[in-house]
C-alpha positions in Angstrom: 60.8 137.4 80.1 58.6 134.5 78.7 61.4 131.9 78.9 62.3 133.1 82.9 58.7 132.6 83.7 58.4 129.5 81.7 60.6 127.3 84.3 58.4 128.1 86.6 55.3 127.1 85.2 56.8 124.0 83.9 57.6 123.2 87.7 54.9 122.0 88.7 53.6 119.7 86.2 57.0 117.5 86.3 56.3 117.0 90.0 53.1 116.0 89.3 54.2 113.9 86.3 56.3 112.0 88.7 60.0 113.0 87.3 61.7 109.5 87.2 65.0 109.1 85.7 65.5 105.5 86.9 64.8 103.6 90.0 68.5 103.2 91.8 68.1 101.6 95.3 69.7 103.6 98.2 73.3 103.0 98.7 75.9 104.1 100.9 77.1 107.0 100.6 81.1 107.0 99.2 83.5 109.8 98.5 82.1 109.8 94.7 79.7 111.5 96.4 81.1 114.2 98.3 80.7 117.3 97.4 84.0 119.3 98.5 84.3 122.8 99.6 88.1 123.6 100.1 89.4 126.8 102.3 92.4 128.6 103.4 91.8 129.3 107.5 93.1 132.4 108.0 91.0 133.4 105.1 87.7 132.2 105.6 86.1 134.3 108.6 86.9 135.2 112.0 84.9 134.0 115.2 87.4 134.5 117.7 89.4 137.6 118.3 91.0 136.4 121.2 93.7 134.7 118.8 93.6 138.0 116.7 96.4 139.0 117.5 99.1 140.4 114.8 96.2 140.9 112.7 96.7 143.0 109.6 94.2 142.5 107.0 95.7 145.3 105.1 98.9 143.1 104.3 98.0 139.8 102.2 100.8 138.2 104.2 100.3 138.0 107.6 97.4 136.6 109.4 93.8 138.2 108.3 92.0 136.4 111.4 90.3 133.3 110.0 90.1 130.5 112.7 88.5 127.7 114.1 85.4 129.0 115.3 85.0 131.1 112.2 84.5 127.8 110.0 82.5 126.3 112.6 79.7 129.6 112.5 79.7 129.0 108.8 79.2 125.5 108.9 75.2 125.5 107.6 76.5 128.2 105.1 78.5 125.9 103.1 76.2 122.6 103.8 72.8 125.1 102.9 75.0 124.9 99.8 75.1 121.2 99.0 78.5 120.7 100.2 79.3 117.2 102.1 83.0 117.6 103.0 85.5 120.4 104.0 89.1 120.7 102.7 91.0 122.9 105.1 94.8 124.2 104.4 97.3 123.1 107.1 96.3 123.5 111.0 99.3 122.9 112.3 101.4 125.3 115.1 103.6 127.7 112.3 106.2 129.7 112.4 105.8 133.9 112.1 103.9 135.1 109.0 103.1 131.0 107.9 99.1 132.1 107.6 99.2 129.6 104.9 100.0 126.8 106.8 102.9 125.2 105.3 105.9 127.1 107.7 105.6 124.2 110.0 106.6 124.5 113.4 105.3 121.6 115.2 103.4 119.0 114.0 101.8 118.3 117.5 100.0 121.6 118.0 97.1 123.9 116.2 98.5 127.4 115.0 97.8 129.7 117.8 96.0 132.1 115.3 93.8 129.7 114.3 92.4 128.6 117.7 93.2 125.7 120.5 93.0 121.8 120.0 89.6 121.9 121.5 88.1 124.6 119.2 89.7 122.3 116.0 87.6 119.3 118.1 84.8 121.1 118.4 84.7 122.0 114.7 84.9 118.2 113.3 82.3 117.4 115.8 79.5 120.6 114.4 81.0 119.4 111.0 79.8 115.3 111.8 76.7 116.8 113.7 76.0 118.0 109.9 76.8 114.9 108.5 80.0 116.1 107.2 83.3 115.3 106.4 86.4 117.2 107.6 89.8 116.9 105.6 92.8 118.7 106.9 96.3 118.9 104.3 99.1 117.2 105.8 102.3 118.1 104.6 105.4 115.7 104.9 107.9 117.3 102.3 109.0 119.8 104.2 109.0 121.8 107.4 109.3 125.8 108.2 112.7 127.4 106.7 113.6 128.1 110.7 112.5 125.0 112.4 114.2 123.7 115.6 115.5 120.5 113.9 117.6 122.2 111.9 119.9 123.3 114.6 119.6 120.0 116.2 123.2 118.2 115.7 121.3 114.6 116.1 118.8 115.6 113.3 121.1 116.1 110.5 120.0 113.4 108.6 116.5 114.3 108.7 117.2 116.3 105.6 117.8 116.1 101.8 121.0 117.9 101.1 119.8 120.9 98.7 118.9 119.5 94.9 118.5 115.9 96.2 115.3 114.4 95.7 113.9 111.5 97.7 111.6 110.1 94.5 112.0 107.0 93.3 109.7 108.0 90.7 112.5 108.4 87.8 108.9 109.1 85.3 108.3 112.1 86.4 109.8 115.4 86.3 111.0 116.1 89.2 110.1 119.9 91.2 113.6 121.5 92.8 114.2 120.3 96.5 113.9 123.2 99.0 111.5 124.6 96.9 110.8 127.9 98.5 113.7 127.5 100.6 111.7 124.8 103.0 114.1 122.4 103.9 113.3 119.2 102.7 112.7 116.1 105.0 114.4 112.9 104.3 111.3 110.4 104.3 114.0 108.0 103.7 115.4 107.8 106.9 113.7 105.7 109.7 113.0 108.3 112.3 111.7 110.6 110.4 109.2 108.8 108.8 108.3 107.4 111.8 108.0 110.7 113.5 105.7 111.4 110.6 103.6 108.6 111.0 103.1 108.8 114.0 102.0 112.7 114.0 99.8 111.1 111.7 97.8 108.8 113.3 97.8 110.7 116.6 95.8 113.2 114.8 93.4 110.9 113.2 92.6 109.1 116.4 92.7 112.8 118.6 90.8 114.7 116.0 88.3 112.1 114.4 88.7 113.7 111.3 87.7 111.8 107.8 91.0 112.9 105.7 94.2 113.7 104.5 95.2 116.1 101.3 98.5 115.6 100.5 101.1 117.6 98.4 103.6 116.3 95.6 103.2 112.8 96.0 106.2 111.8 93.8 108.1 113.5 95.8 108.4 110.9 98.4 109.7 107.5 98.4 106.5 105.0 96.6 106.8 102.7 100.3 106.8 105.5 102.3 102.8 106.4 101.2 102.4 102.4 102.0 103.4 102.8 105.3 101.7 106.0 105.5 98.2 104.6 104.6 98.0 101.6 106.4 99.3 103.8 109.6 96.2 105.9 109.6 93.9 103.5 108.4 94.6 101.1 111.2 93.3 104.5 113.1 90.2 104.7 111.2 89.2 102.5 108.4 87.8 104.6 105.7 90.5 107.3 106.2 90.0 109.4 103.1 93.7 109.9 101.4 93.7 112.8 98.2 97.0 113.9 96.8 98.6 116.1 94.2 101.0 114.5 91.3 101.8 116.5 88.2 100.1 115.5 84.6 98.4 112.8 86.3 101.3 110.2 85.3 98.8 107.2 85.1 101.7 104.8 86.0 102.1 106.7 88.5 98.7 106.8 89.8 98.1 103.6 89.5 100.9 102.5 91.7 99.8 104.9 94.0 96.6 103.7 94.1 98.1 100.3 95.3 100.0 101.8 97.7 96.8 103.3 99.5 96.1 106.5 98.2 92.5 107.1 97.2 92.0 110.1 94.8 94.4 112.8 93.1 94.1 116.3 92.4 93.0 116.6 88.2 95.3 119.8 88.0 96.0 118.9 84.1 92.2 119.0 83.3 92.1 122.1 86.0 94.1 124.0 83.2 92.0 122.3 80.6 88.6 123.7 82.1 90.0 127.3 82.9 91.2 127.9 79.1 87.7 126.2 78.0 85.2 128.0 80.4 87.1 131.5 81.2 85.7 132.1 77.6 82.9 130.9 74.7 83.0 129.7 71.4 85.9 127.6 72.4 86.5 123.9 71.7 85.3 121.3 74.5 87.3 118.5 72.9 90.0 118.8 75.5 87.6 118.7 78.9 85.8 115.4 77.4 88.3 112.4 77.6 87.8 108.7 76.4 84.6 108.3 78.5 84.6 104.6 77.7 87.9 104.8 80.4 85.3 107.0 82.9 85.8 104.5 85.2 88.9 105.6 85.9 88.3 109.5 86.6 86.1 108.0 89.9 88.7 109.0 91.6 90.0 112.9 90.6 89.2 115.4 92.1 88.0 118.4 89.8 88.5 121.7 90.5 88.7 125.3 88.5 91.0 127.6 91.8 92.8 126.5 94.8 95.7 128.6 96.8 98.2 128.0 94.0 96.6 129.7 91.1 95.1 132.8 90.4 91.3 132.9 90.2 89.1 131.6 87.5 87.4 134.6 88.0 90.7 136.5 86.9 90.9 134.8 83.8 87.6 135.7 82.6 87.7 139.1 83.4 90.9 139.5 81.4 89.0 137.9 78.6 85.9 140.7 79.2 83.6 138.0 80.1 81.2 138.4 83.1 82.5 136.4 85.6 78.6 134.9 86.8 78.2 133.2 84.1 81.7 131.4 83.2 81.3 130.3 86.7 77.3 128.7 85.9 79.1 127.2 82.8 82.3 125.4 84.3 80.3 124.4 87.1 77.3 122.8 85.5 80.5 120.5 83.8 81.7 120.1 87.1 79.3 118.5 88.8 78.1 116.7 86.0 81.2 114.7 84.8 83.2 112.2 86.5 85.2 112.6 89.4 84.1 114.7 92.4 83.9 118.3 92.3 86.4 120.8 94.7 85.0 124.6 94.8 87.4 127.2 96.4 86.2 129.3 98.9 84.8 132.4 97.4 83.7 131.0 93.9 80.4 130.9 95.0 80.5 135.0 94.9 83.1 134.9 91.3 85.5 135.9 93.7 88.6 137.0 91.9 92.4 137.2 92.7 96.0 137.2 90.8 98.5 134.8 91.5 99.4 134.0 95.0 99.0 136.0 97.6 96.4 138.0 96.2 93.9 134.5 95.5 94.5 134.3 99.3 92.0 136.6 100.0 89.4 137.0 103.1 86.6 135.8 102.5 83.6 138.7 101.7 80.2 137.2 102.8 78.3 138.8 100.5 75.2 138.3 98.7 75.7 136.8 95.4 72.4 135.1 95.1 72.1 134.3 91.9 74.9 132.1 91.8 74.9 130.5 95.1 71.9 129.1 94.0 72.8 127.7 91.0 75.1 126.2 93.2 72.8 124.8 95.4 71.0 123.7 92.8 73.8 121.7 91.2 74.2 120.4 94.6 70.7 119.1 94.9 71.0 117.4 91.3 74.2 115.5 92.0 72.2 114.3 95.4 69.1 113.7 93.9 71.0 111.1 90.5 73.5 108.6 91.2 74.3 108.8 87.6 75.9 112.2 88.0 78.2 110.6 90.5 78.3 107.0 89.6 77.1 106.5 86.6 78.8 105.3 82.9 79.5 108.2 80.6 79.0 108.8 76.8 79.6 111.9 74.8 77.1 111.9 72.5 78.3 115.7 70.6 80.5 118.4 71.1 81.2 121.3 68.5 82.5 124.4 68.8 82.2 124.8 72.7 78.3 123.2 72.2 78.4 119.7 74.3 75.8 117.1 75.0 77.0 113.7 76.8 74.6 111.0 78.9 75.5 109.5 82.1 73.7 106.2 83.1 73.7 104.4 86.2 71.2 101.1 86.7 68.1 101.9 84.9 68.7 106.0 85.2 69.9 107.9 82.2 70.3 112.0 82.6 71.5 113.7 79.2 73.5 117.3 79.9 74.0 119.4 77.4 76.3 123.0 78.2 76.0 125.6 75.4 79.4 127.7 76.2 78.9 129.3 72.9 77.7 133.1 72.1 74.6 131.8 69.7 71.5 129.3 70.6 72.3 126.2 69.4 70.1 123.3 68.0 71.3 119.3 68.0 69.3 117.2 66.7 70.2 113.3 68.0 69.6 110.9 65.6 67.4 107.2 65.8 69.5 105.0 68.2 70.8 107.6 70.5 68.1 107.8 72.8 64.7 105.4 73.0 61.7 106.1 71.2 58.6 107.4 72.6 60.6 109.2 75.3 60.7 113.0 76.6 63.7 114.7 77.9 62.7 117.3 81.1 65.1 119.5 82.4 65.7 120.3 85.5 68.2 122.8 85.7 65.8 125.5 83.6 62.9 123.3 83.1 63.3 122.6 79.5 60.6 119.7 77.7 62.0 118.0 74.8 59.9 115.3 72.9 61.1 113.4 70.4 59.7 113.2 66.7 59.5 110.0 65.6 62.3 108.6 66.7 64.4 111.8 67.1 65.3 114.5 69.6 66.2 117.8 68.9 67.9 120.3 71.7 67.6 123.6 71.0 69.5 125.7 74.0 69.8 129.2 74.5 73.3 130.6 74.2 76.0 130.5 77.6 73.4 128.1 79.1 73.3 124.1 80.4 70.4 121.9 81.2 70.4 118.6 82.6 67.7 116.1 81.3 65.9 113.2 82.8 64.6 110.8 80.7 61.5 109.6 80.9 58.4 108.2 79.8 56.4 110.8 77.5 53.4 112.6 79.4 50.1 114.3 78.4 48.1 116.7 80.2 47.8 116.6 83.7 43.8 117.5 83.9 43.6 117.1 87.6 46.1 119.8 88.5 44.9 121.7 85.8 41.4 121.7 87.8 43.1 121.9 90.6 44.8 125.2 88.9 41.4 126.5 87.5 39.7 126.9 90.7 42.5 128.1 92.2 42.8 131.3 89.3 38.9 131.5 89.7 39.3 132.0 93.5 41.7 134.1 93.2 39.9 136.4 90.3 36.9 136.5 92.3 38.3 137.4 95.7 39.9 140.6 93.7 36.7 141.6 92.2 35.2 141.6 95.5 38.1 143.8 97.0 37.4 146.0 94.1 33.8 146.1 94.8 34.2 147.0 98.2 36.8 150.3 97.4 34.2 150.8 95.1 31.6 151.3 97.5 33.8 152.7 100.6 34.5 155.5 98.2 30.9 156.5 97.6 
């Protein structure tokens, strides 16, 4: 009880102290920032049941009801959250059963279930109102496995034969064409990439949304994603482009990267961070690369679920863990390390799922305070230091699934140290790790740490994480604690005389 109650006297005094990890001047605000909620539309919530229609939420595939409008009423209950953007799955007009998104139809319409043109409008513009960001997945591999073209003598040649691949990535491993027996657009041919393009930029300048997510990369032609960036970034100039490539091939990246594509989906350290946080007492040495090379994870996205893979929850329920706290554990590594952090709907309540469809579940709006919260709170950390999201990085120990690394940006230097083992741990850093004369403050639990000479030791309860400002050591604040005295004496002497008085009424 004494260390739940000890936060919250500890509050206080760091306010009072004037917690200041660093002066950094105000900057504008870049997608390093963003904090990125990503959802499935059919699954999210419902707001308008006049598209309800071949509803079954009984059957995990067909259409459970999510729309439009049901994002839009949720809108301050993801931002309450800390998030700054929105990753939806595919909007666009699909064929029967397609509540994913990825059965195309027509790439010129909203799915009827999901609501008109004017309701998706209408949702970007509440989502700006809010100051956030709206990205919507754009698929270009494929189409629906019935789609008109395909009957269409003239567009023959808008297709890869079956197991032909369009790559010109030979570095990379490539997936089987028709995968899921989606036929396979030729992004080779001139009319269908320009029919692509332009779909493209007519929703950017229609819409006004910020973004594009965009699926197996390597899959397409490297000088098709040139012409595909500049397209819809003559529309709108910071045009946000995120896409998926497998192992994150850093040649590949890289020439991606020159070819306009912004950030990619970190699905290898995905699987990294599932098989270190779904459990404890396991090694960390795989979630912390070269940090020296941080520099270069600006621009992954990191992320723990999305619609492909069953829930981290599942994983750590099949390992007997409680699902709460794996989630406070990955995430306080989420938000903490470089890149920018992608929560799937639902993991704010541990929501759990197996493989695909059941991950694709509808969305329970139920209260899970305890870890929405912590989420918030994350959220209001990442806001509040620029190191989290800009700063250098520097693992300074890790052991046994015990980690403490520093990030440092201008003259601000936060130390966060995750305990994902199943004992308290104590780390003593040595002279030359951290100035002397200094005090770490938490601000995740409100943890003090002073250094001894010219030492710090951490000692952290077990399955917990703390993030640390350093400052300037401080001594005891004796005007609050005045302040605090008359308070407590006001307070004593008001009962007494309440006491007095049911005293007297009963005689």
């Amino acid at each position: 009880m004494g260390k739940r109650v000890l936060p919250l006297v500890l509050i206080p005094f760091l306010f009072l102290y004037g917690v200041k990890a660093g002066a950094v001047e105000k900057e504008e605000r870049t997608w390093q920032d963003e904090l990125i909620y990503s959802l499935m539309v059919d699954r999210f919530n419902d707001g308008n049941e006049k598209n309800a229609k071949d509803i079954d939420v009984n059957d995990p595939k067909a259409y459970n009801g999510g729309d439009f409008r049901g994002i839009q009423e949720q809108l301050d209950y993801i931002k309450d959250m800390g998030f700054t953007a929105i990753s939806l799955s595919p909007v666009f007009d699909n064929e029967d059963r397609g509540y994913h998104g990825y059965w195309i139809r027509d790439y010129y319409k909203t799915e009827e279930h999901f609501g008109t043109m004017e309701d998706f409008k209408k949702l970007v513009k509440e989502a700006h109102k809010r100051d956030m960001k709206i990205l919507a997945e754009f698929p270009v591999n494929h189409v629906g496995p019935n789609h008109p073209w395909l009957k269409d003598s003239g567009k023959q040649d808008w297709f890869l034969e079956k197991g032909t691949s369009d790559s010109e990535n030979d570095n990379v491993e490539q997936e089987a064409s028709w995968s899921e027996n989606l036929p396979e657009l030729n992004l080779g041919n001139p009319e269908t990439r320009g029919y692509l393009l332009d779909a493209a930029k007519w929703w950017v300048r229609e819409t006004g949304i910020d973004g594009f997510s965009l699926g197996s990369l390597q899959k397409a032609p490297m000088d098709f994603w040139s012409d595909f960036s500049r397209a819809v970034k003559e529309e709108k100039q910071d045009f946000f482009l995120a896409g998926q490539i497998p192992e994150n091939d850093p040649k590949a990246i890289e020439e991606l990267k020159k070819n306009g594509i912004d950030a990619f989906m970190d699905y290898k350290k995905a699987r990294q961070l599932r098989t270190a946080f779904s459990g404890t007492d396991t090694s960390l040495e795989d979630v912390f690369p070269a940090f020296e090379k941080s520099g270069s994870s600006m621009n992954m996205g990191n992320f723990l679920d999305n619609h492909e893979m069953s829930r981290f929850t599942n994983e750590a329920v099949a390992k007997k863990q409680h699902p709460g706290t794996r989630w406070k554990m990955a995430l306080s590594y989420l938000y903490t390390v470089p890149g920018m952090p992608v929560v799937y709907y639902g993991s704010e309540i541990a929501m759990n799922g197996g493989e695909v469809p059941d991950n694709h579940q509808l969305m329970a709006f139920k209260a899970e305070k305890e870890l929405i919260d912590y989420i918030t709170k994350l959220g209001e950390l990442r806001k509040q230091l620029p190191s989290l999201s800009k700063g250098n990085s520097r693992l300074l120990y890790e052991k046994g699934g015990m980690a403490i690394f520093q990030r440092t940006y201008g003259d601000e230097t936060v130390f966060i140290a995750i305990n994902n083992t199943s004992k308290t741990q104590t780390v003593t850093l040595d002279k030359g790790i951290i100035e002397e004369g200094k005090e770490l403050r938490g601000l995740l639990t409100g943890d003090l740490v002073r250094s001894k000479g010219d030492k710090y030791t951490i000692v952290l309860d077990r399955e917990i994480a703390e993030v640390y400002a350093l400052a300037d050591k401080s001594g005891l604040n004796v005007p609050y604690l005045v302040i605090m005295g008359a308070v407590y004496t006001a307070f004593a002497v008001f009962i007494i005389l309440i006491w007095k008085r049911a005293r007297r009424n009963r005689a």
